[in-house]
C-alpha positions as a Python dict, from the first residue, in 0.01 Angstrom:
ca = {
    (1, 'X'): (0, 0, 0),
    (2, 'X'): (216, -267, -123),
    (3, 'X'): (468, -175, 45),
    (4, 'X'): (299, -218, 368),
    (5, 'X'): (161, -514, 252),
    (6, 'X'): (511, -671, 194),
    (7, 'X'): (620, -587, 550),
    (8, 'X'): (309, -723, 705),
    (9, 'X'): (357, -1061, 542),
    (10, 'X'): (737, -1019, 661),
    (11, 'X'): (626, -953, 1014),
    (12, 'X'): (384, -1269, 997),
    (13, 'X'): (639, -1470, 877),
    (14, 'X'): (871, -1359, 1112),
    (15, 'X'): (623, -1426, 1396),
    (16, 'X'): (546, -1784, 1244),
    (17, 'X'): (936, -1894, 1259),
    (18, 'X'): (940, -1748, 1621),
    (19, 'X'): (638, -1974, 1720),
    (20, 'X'): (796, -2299, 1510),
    (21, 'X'): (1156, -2228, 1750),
    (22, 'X'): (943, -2237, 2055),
    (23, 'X'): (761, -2601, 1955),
    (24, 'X'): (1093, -2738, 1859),
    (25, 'X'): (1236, -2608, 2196),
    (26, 'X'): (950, -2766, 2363),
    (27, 'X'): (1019, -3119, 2245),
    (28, 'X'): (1357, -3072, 2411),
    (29, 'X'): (1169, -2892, 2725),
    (30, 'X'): (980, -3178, 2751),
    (31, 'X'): (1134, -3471, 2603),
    (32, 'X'): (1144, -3669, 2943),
    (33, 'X'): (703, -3667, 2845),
    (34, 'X'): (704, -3740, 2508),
    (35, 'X'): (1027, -3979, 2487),
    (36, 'X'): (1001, -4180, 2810),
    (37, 'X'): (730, -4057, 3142),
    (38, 'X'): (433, -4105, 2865),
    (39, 'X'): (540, -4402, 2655),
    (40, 'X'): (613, -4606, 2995),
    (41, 'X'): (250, -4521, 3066),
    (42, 'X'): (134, -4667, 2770),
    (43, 'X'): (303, -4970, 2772),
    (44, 'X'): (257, -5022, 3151),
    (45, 'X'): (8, -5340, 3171),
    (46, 'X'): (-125, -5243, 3499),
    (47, 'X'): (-200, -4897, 3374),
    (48, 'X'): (-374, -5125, 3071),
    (49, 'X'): (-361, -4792, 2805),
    (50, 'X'): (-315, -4913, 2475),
    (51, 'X'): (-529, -4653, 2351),
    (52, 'X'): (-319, -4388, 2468),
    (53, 'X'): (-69, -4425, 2134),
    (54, 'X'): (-396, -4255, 1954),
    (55, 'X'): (-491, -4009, 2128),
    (56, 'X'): (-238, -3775, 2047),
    (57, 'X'): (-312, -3894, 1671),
    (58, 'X'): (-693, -3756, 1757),
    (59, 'X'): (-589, -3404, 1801),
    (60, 'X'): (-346, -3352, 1582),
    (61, 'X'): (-657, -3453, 1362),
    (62, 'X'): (-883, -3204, 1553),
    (63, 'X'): (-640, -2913, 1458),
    (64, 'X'): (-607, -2996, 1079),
    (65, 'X'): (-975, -2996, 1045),
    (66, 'X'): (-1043, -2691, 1208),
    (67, 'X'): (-728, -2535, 1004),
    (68, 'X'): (-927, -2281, 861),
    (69, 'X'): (-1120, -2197, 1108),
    (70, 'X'): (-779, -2152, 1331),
    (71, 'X'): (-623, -1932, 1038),
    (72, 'X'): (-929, -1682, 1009),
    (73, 'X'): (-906, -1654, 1365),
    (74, 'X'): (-575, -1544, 1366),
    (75, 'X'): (-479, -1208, 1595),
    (76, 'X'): (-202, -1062, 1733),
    (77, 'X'): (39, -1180, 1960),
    (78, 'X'): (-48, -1138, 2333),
    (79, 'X'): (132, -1072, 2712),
    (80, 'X'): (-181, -1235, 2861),
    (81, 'X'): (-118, -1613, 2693),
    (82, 'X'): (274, -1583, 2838),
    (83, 'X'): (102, -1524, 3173),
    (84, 'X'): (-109, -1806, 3119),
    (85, 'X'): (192, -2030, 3072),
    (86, 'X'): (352, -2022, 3391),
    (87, 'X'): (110, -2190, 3627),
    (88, 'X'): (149, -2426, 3355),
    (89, 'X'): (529, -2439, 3302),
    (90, 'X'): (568, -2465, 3697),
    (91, 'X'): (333, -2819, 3720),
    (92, 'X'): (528, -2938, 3416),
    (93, 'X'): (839, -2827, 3624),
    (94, 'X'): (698, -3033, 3922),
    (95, 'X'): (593, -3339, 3676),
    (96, 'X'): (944, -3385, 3545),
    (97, 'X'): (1162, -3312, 3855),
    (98, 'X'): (916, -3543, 4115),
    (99, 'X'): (868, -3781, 3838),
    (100, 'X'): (527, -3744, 3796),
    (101, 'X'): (335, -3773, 3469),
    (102, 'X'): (35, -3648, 3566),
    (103, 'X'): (144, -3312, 3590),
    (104, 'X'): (385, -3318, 3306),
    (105, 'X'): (61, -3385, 3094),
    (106, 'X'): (-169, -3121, 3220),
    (107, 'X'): (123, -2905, 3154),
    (108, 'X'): (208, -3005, 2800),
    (109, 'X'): (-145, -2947, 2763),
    (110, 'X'): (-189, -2653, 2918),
    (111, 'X'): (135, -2521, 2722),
    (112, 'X'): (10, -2574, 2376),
    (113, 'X'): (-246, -2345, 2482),
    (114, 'X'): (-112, -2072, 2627),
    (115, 'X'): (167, -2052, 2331),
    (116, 'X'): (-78, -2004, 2075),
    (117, 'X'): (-292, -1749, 2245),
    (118, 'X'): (104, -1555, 2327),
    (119, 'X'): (200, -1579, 1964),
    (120, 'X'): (-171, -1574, 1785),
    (121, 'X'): (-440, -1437, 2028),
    (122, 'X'): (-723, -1514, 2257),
    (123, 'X'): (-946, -1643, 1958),
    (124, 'X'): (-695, -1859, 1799),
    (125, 'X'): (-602, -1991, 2130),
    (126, 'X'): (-983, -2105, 2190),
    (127, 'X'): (-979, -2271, 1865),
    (128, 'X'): (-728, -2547, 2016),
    (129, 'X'): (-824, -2580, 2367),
    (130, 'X'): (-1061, -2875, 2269),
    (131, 'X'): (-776, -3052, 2099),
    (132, 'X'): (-495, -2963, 2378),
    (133, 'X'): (-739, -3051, 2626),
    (134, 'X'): (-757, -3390, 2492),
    (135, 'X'): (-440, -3533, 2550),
    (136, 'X'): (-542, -3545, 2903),
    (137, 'X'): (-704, -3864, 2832),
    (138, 'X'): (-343, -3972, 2811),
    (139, 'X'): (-284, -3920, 3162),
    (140, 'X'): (-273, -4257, 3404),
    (141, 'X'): (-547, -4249, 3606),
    (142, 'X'): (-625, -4597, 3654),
    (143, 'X'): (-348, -4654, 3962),
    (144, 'X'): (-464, -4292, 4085),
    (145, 'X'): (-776, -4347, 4128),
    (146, 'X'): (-793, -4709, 4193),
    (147, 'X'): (-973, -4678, 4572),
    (148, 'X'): (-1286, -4633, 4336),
    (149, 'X'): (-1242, -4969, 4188),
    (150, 'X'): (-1345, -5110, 4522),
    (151, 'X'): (-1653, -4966, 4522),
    (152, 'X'): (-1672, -5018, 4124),
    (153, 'X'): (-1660, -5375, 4121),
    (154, 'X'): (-1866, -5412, 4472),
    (155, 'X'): (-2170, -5214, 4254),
    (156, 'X'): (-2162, -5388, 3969),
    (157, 'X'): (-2187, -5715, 4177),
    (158, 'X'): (-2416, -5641, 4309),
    (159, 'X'): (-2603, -5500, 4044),
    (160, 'X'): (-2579, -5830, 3885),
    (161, 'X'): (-2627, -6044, 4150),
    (162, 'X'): (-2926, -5865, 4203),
    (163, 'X'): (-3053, -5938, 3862),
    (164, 'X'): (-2977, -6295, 3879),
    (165, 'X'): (-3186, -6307, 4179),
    (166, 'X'): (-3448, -6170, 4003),
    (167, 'X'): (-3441, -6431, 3747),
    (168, 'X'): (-3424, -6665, 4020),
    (169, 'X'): (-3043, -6783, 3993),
    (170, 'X'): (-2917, -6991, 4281),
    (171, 'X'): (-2621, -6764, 4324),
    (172, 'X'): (-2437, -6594, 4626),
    (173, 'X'): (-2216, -6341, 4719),
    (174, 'X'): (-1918, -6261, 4936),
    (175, 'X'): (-1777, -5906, 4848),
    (176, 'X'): (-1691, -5903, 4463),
    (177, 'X'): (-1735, -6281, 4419),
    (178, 'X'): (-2013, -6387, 4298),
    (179, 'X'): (-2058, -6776, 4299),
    (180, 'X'): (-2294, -7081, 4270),
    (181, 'X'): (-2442, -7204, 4532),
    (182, 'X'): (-2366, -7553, 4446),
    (183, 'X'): (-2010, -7429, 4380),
    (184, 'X'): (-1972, -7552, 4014),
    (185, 'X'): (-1873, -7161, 3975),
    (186, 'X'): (-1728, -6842, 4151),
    (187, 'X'): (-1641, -6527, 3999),
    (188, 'X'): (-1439, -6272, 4104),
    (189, 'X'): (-1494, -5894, 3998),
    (190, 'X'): (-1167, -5835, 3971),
    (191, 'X'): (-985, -5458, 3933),
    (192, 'X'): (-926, -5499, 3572),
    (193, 'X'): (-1319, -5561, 3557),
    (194, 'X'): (-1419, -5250, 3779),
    (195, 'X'): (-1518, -5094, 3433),
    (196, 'X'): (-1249, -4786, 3485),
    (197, 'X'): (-1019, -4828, 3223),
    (198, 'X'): (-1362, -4897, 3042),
    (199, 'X'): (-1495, -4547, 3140),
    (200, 'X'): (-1183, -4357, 3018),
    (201, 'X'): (-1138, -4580, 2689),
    (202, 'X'): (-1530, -4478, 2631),
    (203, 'X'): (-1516, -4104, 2811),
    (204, 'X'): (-1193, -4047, 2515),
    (205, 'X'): (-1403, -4196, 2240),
    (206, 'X'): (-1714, -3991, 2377),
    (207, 'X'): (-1568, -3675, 2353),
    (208, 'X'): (-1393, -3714, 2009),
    (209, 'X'): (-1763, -3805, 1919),
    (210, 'X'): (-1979, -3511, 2103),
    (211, 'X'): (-1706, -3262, 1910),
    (212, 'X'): (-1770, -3357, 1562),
    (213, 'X'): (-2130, -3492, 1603),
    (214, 'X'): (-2285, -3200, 1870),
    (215, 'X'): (-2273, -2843, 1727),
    (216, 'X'): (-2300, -2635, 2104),
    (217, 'X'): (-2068, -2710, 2370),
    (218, 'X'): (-2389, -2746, 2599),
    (219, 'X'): (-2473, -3051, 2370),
    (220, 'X'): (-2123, -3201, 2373),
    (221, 'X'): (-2083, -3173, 2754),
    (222, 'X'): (-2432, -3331, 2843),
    (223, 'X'): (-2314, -3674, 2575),
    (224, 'X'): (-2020, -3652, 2715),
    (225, 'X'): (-2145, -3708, 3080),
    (226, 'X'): (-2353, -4004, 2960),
    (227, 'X'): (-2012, -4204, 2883),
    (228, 'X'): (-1994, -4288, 3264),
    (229, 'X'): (-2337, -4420, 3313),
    (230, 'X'): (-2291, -4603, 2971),
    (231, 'X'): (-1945, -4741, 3053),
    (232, 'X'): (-2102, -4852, 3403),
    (233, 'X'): (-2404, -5057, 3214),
    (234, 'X'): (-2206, -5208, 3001),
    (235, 'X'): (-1997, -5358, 3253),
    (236, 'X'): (-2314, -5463, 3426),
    (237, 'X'): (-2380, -5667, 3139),
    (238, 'X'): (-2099, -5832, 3108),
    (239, 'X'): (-2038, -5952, 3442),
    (240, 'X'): (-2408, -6046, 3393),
    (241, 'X'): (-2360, -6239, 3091),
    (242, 'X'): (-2043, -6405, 3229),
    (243, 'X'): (-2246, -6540, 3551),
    (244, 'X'): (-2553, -6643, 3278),
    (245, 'X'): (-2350, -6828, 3072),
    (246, 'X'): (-2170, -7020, 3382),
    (247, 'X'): (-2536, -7083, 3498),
    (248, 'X'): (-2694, -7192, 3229),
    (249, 'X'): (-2459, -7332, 2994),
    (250, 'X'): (-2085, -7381, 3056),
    (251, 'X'): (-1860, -7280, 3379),
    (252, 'X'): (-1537, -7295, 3194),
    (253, 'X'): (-1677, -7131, 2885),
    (254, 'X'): (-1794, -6824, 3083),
    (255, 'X'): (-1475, -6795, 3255),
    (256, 'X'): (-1240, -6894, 2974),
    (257, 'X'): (-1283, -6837, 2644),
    (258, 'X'): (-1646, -6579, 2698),
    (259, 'X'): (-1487, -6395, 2989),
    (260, 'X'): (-1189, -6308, 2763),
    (261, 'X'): (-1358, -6161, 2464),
    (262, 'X'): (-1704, -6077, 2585),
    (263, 'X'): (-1566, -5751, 2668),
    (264, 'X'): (-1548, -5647, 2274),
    (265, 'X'): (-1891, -5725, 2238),
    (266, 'X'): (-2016, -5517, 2540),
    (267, 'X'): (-1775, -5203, 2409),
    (268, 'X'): (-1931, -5256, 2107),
    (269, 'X'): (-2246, -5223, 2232),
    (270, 'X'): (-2191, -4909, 2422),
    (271, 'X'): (-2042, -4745, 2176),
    (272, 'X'): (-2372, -4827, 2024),
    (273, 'X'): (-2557, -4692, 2313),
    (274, 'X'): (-2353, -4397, 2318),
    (275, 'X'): (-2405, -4305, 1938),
    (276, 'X'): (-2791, -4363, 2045),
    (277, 'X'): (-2718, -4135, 2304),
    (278, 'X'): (-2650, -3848, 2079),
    (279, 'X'): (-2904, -3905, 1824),
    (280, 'X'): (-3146, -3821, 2125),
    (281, 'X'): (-2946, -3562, 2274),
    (282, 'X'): (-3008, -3383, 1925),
    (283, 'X'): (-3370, -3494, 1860),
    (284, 'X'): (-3458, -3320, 2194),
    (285, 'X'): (-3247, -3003, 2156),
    (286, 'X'): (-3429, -2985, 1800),
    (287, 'X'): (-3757, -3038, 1953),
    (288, 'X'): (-3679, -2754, 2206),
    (289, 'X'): (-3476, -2512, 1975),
    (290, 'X'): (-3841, -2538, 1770),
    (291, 'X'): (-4073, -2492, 2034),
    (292, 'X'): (-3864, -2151, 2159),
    (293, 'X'): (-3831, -2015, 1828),
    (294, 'X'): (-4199, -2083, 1701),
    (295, 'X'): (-4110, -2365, 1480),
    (296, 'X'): (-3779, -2286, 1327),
    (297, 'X'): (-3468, -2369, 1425),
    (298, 'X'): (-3134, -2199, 1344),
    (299, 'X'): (-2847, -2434, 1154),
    (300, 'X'): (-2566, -2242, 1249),
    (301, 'X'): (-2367, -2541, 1285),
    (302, 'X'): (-2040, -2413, 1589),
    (303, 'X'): (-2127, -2071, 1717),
    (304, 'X'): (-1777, -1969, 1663),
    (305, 'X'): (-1875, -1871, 1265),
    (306, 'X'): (-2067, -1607, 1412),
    (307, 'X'): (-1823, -1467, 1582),
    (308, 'X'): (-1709, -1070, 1499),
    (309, 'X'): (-1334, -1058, 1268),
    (310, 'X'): (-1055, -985, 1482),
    (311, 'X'): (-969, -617, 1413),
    (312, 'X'): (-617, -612, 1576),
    (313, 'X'): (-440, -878, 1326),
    (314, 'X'): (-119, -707, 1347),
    (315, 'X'): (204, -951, 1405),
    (316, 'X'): (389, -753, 1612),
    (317, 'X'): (703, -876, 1530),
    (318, 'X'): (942, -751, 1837),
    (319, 'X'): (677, -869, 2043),
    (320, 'X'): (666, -1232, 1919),
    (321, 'X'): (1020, -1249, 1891),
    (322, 'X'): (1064, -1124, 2280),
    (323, 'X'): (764, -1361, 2346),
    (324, 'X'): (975, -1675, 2227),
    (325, 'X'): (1301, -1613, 2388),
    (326, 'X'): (1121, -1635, 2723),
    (327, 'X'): (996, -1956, 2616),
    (328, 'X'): (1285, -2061, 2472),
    (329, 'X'): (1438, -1988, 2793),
    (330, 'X'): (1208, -2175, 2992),
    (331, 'X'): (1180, -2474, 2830),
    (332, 'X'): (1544, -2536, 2790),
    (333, 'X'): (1536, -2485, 3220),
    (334, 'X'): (1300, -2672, 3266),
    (335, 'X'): (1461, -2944, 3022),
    (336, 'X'): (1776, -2930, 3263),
    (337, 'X'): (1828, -3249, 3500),
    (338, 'X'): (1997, -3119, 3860),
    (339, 'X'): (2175, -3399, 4019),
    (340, 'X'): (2010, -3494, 4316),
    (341, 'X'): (2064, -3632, 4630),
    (342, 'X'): (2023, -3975, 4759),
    (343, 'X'): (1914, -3963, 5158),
    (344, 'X'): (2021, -4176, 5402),
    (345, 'X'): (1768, -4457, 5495),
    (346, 'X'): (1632, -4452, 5831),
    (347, 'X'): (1770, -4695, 6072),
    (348, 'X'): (1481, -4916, 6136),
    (349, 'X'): (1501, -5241, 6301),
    (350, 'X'): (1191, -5548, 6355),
    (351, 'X'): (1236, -5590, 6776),
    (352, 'X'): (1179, -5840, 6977),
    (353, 'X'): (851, -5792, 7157),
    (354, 'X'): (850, -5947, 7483),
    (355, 'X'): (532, -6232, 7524),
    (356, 'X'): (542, -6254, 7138),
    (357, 'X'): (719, -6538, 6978),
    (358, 'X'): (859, -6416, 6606),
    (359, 'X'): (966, -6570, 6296),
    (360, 'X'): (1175, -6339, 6017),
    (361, 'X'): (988, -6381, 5698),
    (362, 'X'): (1182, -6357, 5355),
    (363, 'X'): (1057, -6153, 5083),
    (364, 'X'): (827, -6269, 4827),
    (365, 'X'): (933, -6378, 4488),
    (366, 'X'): (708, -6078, 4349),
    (367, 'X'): (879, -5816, 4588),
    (368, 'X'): (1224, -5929, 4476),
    (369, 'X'): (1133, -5914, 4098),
    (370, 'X'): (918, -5608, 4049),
    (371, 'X'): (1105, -5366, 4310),
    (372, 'X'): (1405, -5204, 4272),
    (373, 'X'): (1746, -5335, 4348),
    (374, 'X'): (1834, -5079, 4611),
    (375, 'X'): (1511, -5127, 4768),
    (376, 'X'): (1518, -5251, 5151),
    (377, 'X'): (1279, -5517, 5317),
    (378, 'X'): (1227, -5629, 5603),
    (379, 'X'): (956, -5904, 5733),
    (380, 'X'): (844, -6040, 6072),
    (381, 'X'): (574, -6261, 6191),
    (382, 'X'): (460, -6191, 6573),
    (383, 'X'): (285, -6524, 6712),
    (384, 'X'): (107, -6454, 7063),
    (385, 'X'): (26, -6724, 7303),
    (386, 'X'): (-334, -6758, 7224),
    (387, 'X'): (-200, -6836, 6866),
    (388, 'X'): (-361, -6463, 6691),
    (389, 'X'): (-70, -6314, 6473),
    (390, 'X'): (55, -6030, 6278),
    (391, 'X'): (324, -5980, 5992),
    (392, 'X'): (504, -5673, 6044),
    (393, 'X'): (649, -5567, 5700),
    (394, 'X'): (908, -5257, 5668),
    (395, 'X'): (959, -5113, 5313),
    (396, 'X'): (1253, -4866, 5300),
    (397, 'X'): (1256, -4709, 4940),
    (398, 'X'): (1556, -4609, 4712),
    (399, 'X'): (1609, -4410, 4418),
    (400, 'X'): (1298, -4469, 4174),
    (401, 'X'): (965, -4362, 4372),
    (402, 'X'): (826, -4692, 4224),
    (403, 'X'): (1009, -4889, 4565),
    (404, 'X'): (734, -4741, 4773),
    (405, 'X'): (386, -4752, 4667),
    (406, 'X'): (-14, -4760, 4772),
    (407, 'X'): (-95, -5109, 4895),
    (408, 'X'): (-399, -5077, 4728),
    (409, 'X'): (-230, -5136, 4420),
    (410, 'X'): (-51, -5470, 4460),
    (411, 'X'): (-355, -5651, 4676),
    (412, 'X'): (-604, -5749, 4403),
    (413, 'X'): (-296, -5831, 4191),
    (414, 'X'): (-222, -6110, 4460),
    (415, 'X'): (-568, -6233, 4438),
    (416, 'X'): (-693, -6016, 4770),
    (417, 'X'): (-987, -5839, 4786),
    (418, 'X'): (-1034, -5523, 4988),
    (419, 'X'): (-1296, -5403, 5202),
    (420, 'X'): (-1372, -5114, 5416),
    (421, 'X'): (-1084, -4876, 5420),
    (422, 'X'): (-1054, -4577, 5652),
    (423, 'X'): (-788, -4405, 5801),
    (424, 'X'): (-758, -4412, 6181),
    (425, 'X'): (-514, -4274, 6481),
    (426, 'X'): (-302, -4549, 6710),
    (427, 'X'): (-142, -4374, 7002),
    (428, 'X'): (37, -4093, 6767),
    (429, 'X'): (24, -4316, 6447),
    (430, 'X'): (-172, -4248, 6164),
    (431, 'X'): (-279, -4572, 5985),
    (432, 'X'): (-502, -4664, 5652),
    (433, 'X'): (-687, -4984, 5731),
    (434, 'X'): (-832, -5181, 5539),
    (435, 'X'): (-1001, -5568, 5562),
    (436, 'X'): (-885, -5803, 5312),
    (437, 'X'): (-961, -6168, 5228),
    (438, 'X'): (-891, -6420, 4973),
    (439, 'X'): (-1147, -6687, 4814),
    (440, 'X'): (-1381, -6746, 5046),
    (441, 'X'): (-1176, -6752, 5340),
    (442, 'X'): (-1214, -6574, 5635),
    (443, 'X'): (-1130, -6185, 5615),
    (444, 'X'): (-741, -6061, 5767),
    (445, 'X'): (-687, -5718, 5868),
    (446, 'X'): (-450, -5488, 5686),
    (447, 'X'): (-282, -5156, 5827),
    (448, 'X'): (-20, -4929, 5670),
    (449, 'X'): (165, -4573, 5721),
    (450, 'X'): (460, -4413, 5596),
    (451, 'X'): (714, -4143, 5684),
    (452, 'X'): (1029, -4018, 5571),
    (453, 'X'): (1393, -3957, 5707),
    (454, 'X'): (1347, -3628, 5766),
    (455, 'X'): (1041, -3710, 6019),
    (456, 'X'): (708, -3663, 5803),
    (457, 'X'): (473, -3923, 5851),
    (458, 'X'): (174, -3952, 5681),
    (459, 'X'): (-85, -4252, 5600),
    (460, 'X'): (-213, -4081, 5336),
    (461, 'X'): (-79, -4147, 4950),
    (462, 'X'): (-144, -3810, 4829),
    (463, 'X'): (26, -3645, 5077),
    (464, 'X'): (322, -3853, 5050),
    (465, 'X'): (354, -3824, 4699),
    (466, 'X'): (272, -3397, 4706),
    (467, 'X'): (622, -3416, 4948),
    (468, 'X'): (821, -3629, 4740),
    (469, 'X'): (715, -3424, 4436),
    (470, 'X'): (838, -3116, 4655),
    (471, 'X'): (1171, -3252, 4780),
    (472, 'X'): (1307, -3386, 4409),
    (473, 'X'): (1167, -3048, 4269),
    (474, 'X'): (1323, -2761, 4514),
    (475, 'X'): (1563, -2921, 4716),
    (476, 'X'): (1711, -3224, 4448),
    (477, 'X'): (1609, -3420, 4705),
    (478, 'X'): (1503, -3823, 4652),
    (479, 'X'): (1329, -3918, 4980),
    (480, 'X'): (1410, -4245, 5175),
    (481, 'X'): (1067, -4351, 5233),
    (482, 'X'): (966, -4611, 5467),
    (483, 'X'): (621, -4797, 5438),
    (484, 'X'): (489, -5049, 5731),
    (485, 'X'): (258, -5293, 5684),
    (486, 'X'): (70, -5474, 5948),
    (487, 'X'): (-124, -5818, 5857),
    (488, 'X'): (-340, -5946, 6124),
    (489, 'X'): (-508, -6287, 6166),
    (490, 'X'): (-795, -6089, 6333),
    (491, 'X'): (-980, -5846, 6133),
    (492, 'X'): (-1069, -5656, 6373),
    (493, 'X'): (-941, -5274, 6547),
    (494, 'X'): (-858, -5407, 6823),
    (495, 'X'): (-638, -5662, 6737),
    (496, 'X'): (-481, -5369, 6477),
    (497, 'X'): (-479, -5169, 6715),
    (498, 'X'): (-230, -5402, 6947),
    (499, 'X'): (-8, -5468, 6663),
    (500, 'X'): (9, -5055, 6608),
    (501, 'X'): (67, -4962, 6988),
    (502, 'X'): (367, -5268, 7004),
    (503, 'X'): (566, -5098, 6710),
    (504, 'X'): (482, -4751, 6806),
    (505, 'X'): (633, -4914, 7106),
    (506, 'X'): (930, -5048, 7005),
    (507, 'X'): (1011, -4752, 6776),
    (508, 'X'): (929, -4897, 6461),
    (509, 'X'): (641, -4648, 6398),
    (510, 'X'): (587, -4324, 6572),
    (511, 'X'): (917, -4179, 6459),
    (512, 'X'): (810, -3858, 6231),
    (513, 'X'): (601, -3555, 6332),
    (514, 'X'): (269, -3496, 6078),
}
């Protein structure tokens, strides 16, 4: 008996130092996340996620205080987490070849997983999903998923410009300004005040909360939903408060020194809301937990403890050892850097468009600074004889993927705001059009597409990005990219239209196959 004993602790010890050489493997596997993709995220101001340092901090704290929960859990190792991996290991493959952190993180995450449930079983595995699923709120999702700003900021102002009205504020508004009708103020809901980055600083400080506060996963997930509506109000307020203050008290205050740090005081307050949240989230699950069971209620605290012992705790040692040199393996691939291949850039070339007068534009002092050195550009403004215009703007990309990008991203940095996008079809031209203006002048449009040199055109982000990823990935392939841009003095289709049909023309458009 002791005997057996002795080897079992062997064998367990023998599986632990198998599962410590696959984490230490898989900081080299993915060192380009942890050592570079993830900390340029956090430091990126436009991404604006300072609180991205902590969360891995959070679940490393998760995991030590469910420790002994995790080591009575314990089971033996499995095939089925090694067949979890691989969807896993192939978006992490995708994230680190096409340069995309996204995927890198959802693989990490996905990773940590799926090597404890190979090395420990199903149960053990569980035990850490909610801490591995975490780190996702490390993930940049703020440039992703900035379209929704637009509609962000245009909701909360007019949310609050409809509560101003109600309290019988002589204000007006033009899009996401919101200004005095005397003029002694105007506020702009800018991006940074859409509330996003305030719905995943709240949604990560929400779900750290449900966990430890809500004992059933029902519980957690219904608090854990209220961060958005929360994170929405409180923005509400504070671009109320901000217009209040300018109303009734000081203009430069409210946009100076209160629009500045008035954002503490709101988080503050919906963190508030949000523990007030969960207080009633529990009163009425009481309530209801009483009424089904006749007046009692069971305190069972996570519904894990009642869980049945795993029965098949042996470690398996040739398994776990066989289990980690595929992993091994695979992270030290995927850790590999192929050299890749720089494409030739498309020859494309602003023409002279007969009945069109045309001035070559330099670019601006932001495009020289924040793109890339080996990025291309090329400007031209079209001047017709009734005096309406357009800018035609060609972007040709280089090496880093950060030369071409969504003009979505850029606009409200330069002080436009955007309106009504859509995609539409000119001639065989797929465009994304959008209507942008500046202060209170009059609105401009805005048109854009891109395509590649091997002939894929697309005017859709996504879709450029998903071939991109592809290309660097399989074929070591980095893209030359080209991105038009069309400004018109007209914001209207028509006169976007025009300027689309004269480059499809003229062959500065039209030149890739969808």
């Amino acid at each position: 008996m002791v005997k057996y004993a002795l080897m079992k602790s062997l064998h367990g010890l023998l599986r632990n130092i198998a599962f410590a050489a696959v984490m230490i493997a898989a900081v080299w596997g993915f060192h380009l996340l942890l050592f570079r993709h993830a900390p340029d995220v956090f430091r990126a101001e436009h991404e604006d996620m300072s609180f991205g340092w902590y969360v891995p901090l959070f679940s490393l704290y998760v995991a030590w205080t469910e420790r002994r929960r995790i080591k009575e859990s314990v089971g033996s190792p499995s095939l089925a987490g090694l067949l979890f991996a691989v969807p896993f290991f192939f978006l992490s493959f995708l994230g680190a070849r096409g340069a995309q952190v996204r995927l890198e993180i959802v693989g990490f995450a996905g990773f940590l997983v799926a090597a404890v449930w190979a090395f420990y079983g199903r149960r053990t595995a569980s035990r850490i999903v909610f801490p591995a699923a975490f780190l996702l709120f490390c993930m940049p999702l703020a440039t992703f998923l900035d379209i929704i700003t637009v509609h962000l900021r245009i909701f909360a102002s007019s949310a609050a410009c409809g509560i101003l009205y109600a309290f019988g504020a002589d204000v007006v508004r033009q899009g996401t300004m919101i200004a005095a009708a005397d003029g002694s103020f105007a506020i702009d809901v800018a991006e940074p005040c859409s509330g996003l980055r305030s719905i995943f600083a709240l949604a990560a400080l929400t779900a750290g909360y449900a966990y430890f506060s809500q004992p059933t996963w029902t519980r957690r997930a219904v608090l854990f939903a209220a961060a958005v509506p929360i994170a929405v109000i409180g923005n509400i307020v504070r671009i109320l408060s901000i217009c209040a203050v300018a109303t009734y008290a000081s203009s430069g205050f409210a946009t100076g020194f209160y629009h500045d740090y008035s954002g503490y005081v709101v988080f503050a307050a919906a963190i508030a809301l949000m523990i007030m949240t969960g207080e009633a989230v529990g009163a009425l699950a009481r309530k209801h937990a009483a009424k089904a069971a006749g007046g009692t209620e069971s305190h069972g605290g996570n519904s894990a403890a009642a869980e049945p012992p795993d029965v098949a705790r042996s470690p398996k040692p040739l398994l776990a050892v066989s289990i980690a040199a595929v992993f091994v393996a695979a992270l030290f691939w995927q850790a590999s850097e192929p050299e890749t291949v720089l494409c030739e850039a498309p020859a494309v070339t602003l023409p002279e468009i007969p009945g069109w007068t045309h001035e070559d534009l330099p670019p601006s002092e932001a495009e020289t600074e924040m793109l890339p050195d080996d990025t291309i550009i090329k400007k031209r403004r079209y001047t017709a004889s009734d005096g309406e215009w357009f800018v035609a703007t060609v972007v040709i990309g280089g090496t880093s993927k950060s030369s071409i990008h969504r003009p979505e991203l850029c606009l409200p940095a330069q002080g436009w705001r955007m309106e009504n996008p859509r995609t539409a079809t000119v001639g065989d031209v797929e465009w994304r059009r959008l209507a942008i203006s500046r202060g209170t002048g009059l609105p401009i449009g805005f048109m854009y597409t891109f395509y590649n040199q091997a002939g894929y055109a697309t005017a859709s982000h996504v879709k450029r990005i998903w071939r991109d990823v592809l290309d660097r990935s399989f074929l070591s392939r980095i893209d030359r990219w080209v991105m038009v841009t069309v400004n018109s003095s007209v914001a209207s289709d028509a006169a976007l239209e025009t300027a689309g049909r004269l480059l499809e023309k003229h062959g500065v458009v039209g030149r890739g196959k969808r």
